[in-house]
GUMI-727215 format. One record per residue: x, z, y of N, C-alpha, C in turn; residue in three letters; residue number from 1. Coordinates in steps of 0.2 Angstrom, whole numbers. Example, Ala and Ser with C-alpha at 12.3 -4.5 7.8 and 13.67 -1.06 7.14 Angstrom:
BEGIN
   nc1   nc3   nc2  cac1  cac3  cac2   cc1   cc3   cc2  aa   i
    66    39   -28    62    39   -22    66    39   -16 ALA   1
    64    35   -11    68    36    -5    64    39     0 SER   2
***
This chain:
BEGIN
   nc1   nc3   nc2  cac1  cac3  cac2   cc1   cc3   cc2  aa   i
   -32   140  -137   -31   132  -139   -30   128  -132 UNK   1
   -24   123  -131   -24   121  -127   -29   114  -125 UNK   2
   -27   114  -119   -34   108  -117   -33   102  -118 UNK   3
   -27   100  -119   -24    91  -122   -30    92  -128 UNK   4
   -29   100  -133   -29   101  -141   -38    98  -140 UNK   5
   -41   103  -136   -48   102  -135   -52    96  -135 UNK   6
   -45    93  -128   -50    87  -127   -49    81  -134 UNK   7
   -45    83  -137   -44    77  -142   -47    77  -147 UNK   8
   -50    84  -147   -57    87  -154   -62    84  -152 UNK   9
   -64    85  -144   -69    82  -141   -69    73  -142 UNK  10
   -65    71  -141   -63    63  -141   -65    62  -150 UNK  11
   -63    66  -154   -64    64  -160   -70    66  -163 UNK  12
   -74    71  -160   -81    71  -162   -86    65  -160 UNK  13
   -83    64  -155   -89    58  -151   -86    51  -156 UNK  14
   -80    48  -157   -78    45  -164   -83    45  -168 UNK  15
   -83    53  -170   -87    51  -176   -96    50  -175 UNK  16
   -98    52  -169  -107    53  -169  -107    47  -165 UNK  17
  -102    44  -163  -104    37  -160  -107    36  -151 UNK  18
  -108    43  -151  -109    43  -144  -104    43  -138 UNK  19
  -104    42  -132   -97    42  -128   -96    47  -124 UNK  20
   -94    44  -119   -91    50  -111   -96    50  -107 UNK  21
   -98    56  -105  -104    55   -99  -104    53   -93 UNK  22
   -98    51   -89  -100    45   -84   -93    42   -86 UNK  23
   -95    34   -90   -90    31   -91   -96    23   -92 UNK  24
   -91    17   -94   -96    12   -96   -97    10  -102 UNK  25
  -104     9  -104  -102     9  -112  -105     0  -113 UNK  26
  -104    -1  -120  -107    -7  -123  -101   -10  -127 UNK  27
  -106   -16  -129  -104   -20  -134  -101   -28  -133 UNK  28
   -92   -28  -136   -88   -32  -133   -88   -37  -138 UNK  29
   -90   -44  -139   -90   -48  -144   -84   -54  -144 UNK  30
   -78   -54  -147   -74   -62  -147   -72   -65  -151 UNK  31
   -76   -71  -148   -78   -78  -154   -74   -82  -153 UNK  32
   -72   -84  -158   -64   -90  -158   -68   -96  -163 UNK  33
   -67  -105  -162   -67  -106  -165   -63  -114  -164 UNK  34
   -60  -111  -171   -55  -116  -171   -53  -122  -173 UNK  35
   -62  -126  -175   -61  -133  -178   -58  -138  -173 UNK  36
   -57  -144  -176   -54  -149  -175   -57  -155  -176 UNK  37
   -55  -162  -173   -59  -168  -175   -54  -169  -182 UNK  38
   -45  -167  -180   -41  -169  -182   -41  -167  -191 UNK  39
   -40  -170  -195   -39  -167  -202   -32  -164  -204 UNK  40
   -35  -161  -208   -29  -160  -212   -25  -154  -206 UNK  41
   -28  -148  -204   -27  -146  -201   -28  -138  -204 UNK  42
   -21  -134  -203   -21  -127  -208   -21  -124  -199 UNK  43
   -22  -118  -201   -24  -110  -194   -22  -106  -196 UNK  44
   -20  -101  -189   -18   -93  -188   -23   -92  -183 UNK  45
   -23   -85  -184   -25   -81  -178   -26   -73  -177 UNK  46
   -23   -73  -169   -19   -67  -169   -25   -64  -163 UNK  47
   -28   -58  -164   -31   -54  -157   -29   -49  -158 UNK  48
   -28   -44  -152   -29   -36  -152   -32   -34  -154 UNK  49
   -31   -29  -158   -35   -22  -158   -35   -16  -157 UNK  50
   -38   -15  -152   -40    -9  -150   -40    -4  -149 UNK  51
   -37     3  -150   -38     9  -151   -42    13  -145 UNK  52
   -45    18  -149   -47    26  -145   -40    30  -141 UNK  53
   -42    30  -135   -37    36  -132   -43    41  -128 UNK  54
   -38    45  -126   -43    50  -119   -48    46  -116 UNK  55
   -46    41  -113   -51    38  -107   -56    33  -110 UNK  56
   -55    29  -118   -59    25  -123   -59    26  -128 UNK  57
   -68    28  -129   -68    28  -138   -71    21  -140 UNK  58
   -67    18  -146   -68    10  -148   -71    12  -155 UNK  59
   -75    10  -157   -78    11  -163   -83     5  -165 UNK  60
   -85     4  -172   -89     0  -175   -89    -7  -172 UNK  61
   -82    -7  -175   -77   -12  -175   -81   -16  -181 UNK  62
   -81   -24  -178   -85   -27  -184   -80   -35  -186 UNK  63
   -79   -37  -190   -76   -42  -191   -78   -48  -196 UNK  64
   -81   -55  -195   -84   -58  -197   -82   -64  -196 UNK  65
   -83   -69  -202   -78   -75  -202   -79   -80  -210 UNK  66
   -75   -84  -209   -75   -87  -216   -65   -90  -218 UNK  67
   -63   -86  -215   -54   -85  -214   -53   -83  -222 UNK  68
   -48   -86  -225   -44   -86  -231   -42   -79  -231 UNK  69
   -38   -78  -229   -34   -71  -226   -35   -68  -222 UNK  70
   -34   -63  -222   -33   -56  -216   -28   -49  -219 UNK  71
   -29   -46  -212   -25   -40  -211   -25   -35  -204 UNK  72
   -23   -32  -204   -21   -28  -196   -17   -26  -197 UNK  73
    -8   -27  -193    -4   -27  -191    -1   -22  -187 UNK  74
     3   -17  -187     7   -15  -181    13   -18  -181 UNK  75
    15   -19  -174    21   -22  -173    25   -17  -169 UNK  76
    31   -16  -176    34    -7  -176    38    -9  -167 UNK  77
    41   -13  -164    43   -12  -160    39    -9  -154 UNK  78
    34   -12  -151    29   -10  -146    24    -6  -149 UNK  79
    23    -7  -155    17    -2  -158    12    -5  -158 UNK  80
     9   -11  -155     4   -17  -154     0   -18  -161 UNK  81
    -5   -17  -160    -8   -18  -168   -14   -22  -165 UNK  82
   -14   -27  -169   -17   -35  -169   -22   -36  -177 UNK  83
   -26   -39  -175   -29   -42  -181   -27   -49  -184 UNK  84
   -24   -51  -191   -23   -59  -192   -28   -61  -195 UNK  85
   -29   -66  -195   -33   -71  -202   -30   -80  -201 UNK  86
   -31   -82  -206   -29   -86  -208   -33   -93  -211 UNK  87
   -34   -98  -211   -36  -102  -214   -32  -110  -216 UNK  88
   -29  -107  -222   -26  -112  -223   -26  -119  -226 UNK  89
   -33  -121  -226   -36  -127  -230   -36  -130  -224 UNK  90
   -35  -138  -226   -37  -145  -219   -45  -144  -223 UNK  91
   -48  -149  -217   -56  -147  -216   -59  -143  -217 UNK  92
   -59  -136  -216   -62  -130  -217   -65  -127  -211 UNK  93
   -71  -127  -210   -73  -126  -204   -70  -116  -203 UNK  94
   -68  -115  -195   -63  -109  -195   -66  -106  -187 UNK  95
   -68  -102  -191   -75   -96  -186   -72   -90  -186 UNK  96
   -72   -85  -180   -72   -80  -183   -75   -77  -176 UNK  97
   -79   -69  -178   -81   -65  -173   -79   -58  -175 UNK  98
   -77   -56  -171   -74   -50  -169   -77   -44  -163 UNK  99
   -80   -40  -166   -84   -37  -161   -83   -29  -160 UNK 100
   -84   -24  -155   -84   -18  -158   -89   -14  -150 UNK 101
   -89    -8  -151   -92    -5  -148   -88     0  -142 UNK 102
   -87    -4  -136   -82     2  -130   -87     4  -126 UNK 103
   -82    14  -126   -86    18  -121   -77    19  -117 UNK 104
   -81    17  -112   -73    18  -105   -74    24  -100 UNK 105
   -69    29   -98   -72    33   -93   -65    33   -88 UNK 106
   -67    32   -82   -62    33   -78   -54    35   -80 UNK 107
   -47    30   -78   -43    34   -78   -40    39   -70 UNK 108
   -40    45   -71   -41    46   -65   -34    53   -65 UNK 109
   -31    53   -62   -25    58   -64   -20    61   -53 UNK 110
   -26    68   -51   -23    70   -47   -18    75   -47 UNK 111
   -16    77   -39   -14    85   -40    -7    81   -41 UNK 112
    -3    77   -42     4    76   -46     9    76   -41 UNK 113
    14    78   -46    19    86   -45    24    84   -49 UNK 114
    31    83   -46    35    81   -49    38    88   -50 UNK 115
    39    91   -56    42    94   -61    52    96   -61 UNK 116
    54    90   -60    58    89   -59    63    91   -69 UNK 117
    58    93   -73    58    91   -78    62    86   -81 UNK 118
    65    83   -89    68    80   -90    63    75   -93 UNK 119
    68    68   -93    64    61   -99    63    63  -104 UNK 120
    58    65  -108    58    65  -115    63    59  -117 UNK 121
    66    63  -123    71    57  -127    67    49  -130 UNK 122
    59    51  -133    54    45  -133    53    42  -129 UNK 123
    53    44  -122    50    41  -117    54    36  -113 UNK 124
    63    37  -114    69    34  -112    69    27  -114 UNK 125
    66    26  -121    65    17  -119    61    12  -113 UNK 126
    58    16  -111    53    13  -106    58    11   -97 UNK 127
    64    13   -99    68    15   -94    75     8   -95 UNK 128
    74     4  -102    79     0  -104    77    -7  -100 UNK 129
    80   -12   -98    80   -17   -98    79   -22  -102 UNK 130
    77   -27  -102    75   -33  -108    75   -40  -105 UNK 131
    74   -46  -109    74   -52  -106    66   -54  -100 UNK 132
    61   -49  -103    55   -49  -101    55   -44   -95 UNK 133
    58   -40   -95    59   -33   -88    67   -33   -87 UNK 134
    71   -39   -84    76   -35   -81    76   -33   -77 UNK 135
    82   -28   -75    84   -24   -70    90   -27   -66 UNK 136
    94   -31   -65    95   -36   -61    95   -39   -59 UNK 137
   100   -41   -55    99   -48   -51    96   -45   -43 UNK 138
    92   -50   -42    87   -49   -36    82   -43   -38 UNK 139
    80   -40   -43    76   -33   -47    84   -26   -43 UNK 140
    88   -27   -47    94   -23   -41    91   -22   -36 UNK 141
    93   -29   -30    95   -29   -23    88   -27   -20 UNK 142
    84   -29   -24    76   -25   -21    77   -16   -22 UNK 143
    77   -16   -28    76    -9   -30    81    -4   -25 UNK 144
    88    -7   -23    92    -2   -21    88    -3   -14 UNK 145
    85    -7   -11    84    -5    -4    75    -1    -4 UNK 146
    73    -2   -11    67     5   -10    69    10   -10 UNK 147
    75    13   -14    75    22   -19    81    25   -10 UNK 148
    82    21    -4    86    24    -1    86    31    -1 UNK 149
    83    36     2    84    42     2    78    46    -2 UNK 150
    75    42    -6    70    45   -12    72    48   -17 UNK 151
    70    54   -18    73    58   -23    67    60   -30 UNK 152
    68    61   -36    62    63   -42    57    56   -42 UNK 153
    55    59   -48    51    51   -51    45    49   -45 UNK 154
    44    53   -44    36    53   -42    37    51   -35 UNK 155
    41    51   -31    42    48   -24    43    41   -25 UNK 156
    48    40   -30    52    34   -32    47    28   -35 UNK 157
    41    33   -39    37    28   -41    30    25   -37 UNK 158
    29    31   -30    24    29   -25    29    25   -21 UNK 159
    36    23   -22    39    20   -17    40    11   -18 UNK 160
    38    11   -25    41     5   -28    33     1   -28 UNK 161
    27     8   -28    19     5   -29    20     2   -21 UNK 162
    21     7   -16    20     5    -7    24    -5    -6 UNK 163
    30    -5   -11    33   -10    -8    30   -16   -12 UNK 164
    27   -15   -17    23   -23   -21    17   -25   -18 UNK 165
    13   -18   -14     8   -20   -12    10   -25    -4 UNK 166
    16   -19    -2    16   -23     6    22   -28     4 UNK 167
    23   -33    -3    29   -38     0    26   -43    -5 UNK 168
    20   -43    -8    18   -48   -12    11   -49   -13 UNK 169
     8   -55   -15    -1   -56   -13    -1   -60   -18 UNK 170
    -6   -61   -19   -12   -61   -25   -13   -71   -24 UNK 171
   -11   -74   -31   -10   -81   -30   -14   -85   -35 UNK 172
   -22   -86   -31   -26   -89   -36   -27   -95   -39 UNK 173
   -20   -97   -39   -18  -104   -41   -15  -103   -47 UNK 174
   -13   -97   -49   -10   -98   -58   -15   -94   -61 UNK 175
   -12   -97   -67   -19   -97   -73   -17   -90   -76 UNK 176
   -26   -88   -78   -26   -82   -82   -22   -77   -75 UNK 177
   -18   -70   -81   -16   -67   -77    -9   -67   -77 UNK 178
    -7   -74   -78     0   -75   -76     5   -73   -82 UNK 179
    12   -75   -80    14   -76   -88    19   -69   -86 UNK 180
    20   -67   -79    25   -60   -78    33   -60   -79 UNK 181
    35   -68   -76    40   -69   -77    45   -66   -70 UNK 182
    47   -58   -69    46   -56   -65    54   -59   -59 UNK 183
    57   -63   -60    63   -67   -56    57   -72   -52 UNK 184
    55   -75   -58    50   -79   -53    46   -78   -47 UNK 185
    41   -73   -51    36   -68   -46    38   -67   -40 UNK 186
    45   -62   -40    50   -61   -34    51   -66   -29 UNK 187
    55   -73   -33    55   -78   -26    49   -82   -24 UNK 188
    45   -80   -27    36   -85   -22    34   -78   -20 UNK 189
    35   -71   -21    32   -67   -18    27   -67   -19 UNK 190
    23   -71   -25    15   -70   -26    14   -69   -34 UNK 191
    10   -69   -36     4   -69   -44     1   -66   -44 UNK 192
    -2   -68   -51    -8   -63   -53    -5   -55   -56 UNK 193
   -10   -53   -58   -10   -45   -61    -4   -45   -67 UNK 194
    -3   -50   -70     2   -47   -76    10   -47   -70 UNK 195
     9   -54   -66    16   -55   -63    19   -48   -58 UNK 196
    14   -45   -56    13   -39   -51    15   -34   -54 UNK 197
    12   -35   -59    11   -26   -63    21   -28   -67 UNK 198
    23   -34   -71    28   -33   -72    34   -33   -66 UNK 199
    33   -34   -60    37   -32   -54    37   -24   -54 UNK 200
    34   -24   -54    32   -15   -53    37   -12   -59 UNK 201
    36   -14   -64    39   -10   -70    45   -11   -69 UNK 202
    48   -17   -68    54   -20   -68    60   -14   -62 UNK 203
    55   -14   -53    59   -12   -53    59    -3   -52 UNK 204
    56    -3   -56    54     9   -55    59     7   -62 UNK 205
    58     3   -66    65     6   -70    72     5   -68 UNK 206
    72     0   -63    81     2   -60    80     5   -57 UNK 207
    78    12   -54    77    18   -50    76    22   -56 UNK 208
    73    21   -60    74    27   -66    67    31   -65 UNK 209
    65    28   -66    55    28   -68    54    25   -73 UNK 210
    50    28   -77    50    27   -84    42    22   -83 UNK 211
    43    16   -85    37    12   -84    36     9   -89 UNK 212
    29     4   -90    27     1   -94    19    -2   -91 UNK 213
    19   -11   -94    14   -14   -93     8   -13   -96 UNK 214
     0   -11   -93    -3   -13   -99    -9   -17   -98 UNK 215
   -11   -22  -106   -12   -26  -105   -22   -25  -108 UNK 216
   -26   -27  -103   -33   -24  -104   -37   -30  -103 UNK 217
   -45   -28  -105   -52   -32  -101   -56   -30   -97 UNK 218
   -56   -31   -92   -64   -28   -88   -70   -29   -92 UNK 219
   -72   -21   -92   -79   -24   -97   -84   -25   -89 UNK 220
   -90   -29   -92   -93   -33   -87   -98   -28   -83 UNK 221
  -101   -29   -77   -99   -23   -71  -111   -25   -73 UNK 222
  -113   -31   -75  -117   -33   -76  -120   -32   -84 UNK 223
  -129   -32   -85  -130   -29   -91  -128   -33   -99 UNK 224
  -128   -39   -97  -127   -46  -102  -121   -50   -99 UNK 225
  -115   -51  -100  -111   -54   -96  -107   -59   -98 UNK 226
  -103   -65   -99  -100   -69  -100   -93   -65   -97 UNK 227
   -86   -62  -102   -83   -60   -99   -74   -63  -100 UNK 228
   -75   -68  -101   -69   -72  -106   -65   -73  -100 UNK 229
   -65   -74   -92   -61   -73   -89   -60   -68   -87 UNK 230
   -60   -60   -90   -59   -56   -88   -54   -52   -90 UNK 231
   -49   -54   -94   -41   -50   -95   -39   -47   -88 UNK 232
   -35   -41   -88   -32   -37   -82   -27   -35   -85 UNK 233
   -21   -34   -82   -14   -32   -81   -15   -26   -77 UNK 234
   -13   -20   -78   -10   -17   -74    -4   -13   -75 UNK 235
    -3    -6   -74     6    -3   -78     4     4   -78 UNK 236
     8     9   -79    10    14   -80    16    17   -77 UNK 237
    17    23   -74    23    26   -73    21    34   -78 UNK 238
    30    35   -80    29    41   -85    32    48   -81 UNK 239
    29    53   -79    30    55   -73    30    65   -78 UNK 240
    36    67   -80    37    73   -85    31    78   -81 UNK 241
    29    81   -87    24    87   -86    17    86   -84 UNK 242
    16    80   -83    10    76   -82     6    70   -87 UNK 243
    13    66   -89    12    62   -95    12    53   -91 UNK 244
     7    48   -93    10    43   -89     0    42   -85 UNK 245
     4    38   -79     0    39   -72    -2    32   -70 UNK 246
    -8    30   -72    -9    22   -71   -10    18   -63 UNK 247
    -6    14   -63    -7    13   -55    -7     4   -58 UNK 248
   -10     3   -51   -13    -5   -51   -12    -6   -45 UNK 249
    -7   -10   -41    -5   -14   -35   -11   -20   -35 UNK 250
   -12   -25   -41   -12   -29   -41   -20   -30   -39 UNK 251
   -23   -23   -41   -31   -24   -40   -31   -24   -31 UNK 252
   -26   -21   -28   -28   -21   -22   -26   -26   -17 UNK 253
   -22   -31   -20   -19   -38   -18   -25   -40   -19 UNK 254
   -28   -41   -25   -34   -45   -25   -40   -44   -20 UNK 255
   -42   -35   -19   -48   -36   -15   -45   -38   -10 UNK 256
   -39   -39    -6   -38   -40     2   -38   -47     2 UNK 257
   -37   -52    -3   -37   -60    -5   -46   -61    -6 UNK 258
   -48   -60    -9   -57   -58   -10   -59   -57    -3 UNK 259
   -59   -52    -2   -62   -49     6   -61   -51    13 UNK 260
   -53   -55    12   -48   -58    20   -46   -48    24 UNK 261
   -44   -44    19   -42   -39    23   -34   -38    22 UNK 262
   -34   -36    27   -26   -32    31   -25   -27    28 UNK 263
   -18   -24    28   -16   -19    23   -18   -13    27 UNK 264
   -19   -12    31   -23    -6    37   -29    -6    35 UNK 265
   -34   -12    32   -40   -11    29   -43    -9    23 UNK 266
   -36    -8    19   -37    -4    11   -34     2    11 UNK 267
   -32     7    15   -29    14    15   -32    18     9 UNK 268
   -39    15     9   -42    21     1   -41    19    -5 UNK 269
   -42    11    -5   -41     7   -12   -34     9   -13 UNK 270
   -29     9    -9   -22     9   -11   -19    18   -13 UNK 271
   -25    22    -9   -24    31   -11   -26    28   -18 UNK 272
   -31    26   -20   -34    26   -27   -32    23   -30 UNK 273
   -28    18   -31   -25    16   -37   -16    16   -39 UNK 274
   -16    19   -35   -11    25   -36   -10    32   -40 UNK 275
   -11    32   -47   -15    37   -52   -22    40   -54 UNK 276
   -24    31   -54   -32    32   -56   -33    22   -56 UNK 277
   -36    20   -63   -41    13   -63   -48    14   -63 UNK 278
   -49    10   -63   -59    13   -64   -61    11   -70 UNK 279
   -67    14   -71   -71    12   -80   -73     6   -81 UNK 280
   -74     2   -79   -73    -3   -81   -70    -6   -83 UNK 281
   -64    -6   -89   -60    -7   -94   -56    -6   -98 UNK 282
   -55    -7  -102   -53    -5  -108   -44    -7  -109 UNK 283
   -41    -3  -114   -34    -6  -114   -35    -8  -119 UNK 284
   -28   -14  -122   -29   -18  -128   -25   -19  -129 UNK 285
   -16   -15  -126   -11   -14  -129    -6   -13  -122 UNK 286
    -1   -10  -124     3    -6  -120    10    -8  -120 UNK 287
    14   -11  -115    21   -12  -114    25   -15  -119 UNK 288
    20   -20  -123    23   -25  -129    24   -31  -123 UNK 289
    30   -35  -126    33   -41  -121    37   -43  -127 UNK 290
    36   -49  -129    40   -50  -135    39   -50  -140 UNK 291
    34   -52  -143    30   -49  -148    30   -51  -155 UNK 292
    33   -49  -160    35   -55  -165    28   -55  -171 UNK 293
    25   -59  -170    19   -58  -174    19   -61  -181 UNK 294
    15   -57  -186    17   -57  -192    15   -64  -193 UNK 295
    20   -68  -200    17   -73  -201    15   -80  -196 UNK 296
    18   -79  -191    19   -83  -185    25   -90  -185 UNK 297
    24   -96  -184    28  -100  -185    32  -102  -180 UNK 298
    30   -98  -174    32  -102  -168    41   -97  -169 UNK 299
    48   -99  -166    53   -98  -171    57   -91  -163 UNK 300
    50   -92  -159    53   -86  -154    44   -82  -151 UNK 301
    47   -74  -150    40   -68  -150    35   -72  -144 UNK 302
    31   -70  -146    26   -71  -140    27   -67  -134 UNK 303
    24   -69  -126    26   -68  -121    20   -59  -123 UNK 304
    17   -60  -123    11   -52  -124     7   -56  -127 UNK 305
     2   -51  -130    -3   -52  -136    -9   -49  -130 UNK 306
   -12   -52  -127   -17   -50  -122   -26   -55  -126 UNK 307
   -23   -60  -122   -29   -64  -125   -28   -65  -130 UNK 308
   -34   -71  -137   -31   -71  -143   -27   -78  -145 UNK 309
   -23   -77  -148   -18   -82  -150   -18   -85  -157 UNK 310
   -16   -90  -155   -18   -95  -163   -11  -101  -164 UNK 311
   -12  -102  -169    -7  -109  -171   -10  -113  -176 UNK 312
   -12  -121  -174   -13  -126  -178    -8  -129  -180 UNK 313
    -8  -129  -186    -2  -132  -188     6  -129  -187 UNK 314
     6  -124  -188    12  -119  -183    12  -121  -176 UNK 315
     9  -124  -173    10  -126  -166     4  -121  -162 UNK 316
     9  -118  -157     3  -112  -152    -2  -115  -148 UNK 317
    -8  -113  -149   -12  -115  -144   -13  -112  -136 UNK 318
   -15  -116  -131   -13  -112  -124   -18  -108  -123 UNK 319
   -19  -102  -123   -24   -95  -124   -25   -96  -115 UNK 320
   -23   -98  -112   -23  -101  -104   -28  -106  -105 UNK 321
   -32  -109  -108   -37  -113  -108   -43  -111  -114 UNK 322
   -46  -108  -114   -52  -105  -116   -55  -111  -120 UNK 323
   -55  -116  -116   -62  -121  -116   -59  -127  -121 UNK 324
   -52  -127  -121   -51  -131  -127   -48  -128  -133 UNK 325
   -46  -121  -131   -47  -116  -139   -51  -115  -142 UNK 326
   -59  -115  -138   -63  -112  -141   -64  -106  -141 UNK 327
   -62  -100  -136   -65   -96  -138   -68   -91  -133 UNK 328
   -71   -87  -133   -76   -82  -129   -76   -74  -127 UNK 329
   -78   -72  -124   -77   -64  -125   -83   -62  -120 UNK 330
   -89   -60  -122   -96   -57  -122   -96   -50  -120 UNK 331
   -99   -47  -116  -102   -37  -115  -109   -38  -113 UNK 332
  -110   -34  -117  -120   -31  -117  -117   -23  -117 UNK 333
  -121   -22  -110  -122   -14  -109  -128   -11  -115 UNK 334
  -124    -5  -116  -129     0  -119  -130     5  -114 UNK 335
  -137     5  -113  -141     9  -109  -141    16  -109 UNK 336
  -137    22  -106  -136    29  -108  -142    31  -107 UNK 337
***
């Protein structure tokens, strides 16, 4: 039996006994949305991620609580993003919801890598397309052709494109959340947060022919009981044959040199590590969706990504960039292994 076959048997038994990974982070992630109003006469939507088990997280005892008219859970066939909705369609209805479940996270951590020289799988060749949210030209081009100069195979191409985000662009604690990843923009201020960085990254390993993708996560809280509602992280993936896909994070190491006041001579090991490896504290909450056409959504163009939770009063979007006037929260309580 092979070892992918094994390890997936092993992912599925602990699924079902509820227990987790032996060194990984465990506990229980809680988010509370609420939606009321002074205003009358006021109908709601609401959209969050849901979560799946992969290799690195097992997500379980998934709980969902409310007094929402409607619901559902959704895949969204183009990205595969699968979201929870509910709804509340009456003016003056007081509109609560909690959504909670149980994550155990274990390092992702991927050495030893060896470019095969292998072909793309035919499923994997979308990640290599351009879109309005990832293009491939422009100033994405003029950069990208002066990384891949005499770099040859995926795996050179994709430590070459992590090498130039980390040395040509920093970490800009003046936009909100983790940035919207409008990667033209990113490019001419040369700064943002995690989503802006990680969709640079993606943008240009796919004009070099790196099959990439963003994804969109939470840090579970590093503390026993924690308030974790500003903790959304962006980071990406490259898809590298005979391996599978390789998580790397530029954008965590921008931060700690912004955080700390270090020189890029002073993170040579943060920048070896996340280079095919994030740490356990975190969870994914959805993968290389950008454009998101959300079921039952009134807004008349897709959503930028489905990270935070999003909502519509009155078909109109609320800014998920303000917490404090949407209303809503996101909690972790460590379970004690």
């Amino acid at each position: 039996m092979k070892l992918k076959t094994i390890f997936s048997l092993y992912c599925l038994l602990f699924l079902m006994t509820g227990i987790g990974f032996a060194d990984e982070r465990q506990g229980f992630v809680s988010i509370k949305v609420n939606l009321n109003s002074s205003k009358t006469a006021q109908s709601a939507k609401l959209w969050i991620p849901y979560p799946l088990s992969d290799n690195y997280q097992l997500i379980n005892n998934m709980n969902i609580k409310g007094n929402y008219v409607n619901s559902a859970v959704y895949k969204e066939p183009e990205s595969g993003t699968f979201y929870f909705f509910a709804e509340w369609p009456e003016a003056n209805q007081e509109k609560k919801l909690e959504l909670s479940f149980k994550a155990s996270s274990k390092e992702r951590k991927i050495r030893n890598l060896t470019d095969t020289g292998e072909a793309i799988p035919i499923e994997i060749q979308k990640y290599l397309q351009a879109n309005w949210w990832i293009p491939t030209d422009g100033a994405v081009a003029e950069i990208a052709n002066s990384i891949k100069k005499d770099k040859t195979g995926i795996l050179e191409k994709a430590r070459a494109v992590y090498d130039w985000v980390i040395e040509n662009t920093s970490r800009d604690p003046n936009v909100k959340g983790c940035g919207l990843g409008i990667v033209e923009v990113t490019l001419a201020k040369r700064s943002g947060k995690c989503a802006d960085l990680s969709s640079v990254y993606v943008a240009l390993a796919r004009n070099i022919g790196v099959p990439s993708r963003e994804v969109f996560g939470l840090r579970l809280g590093k503390q026993a009981d924690q308030d974790i509602t500003g903790d959304y992280h962006c980071w990406a993936e490259f898809y590298l044959p005979g391996t599978g896909w390789v998580p790397v994070d530029p954008a965590d190491v921008r931060k700690k040199m912004l955080a700390d006041n270090l020189k890029l001579a002073d993170v040579k090991e943060l920048r070896e590590y996340f280079f095919g490896a994030v740490d356990k504290y975190r969870i994914v909450l959805e993968r290389g969706g950008r454009g998101i056409k959300l079921q039952a959504s009134e807004e008349p163009k897709p959503i930028n990504y489905l990270m935070y939770p999003y909502a519509e009063i009155n078909g109109k979007a609320l800014d998920y960039f303000d917490p404090e006037n949407f209303r809503y929260s996101v909690h972790f309580k460590q379970i004690q292994l």
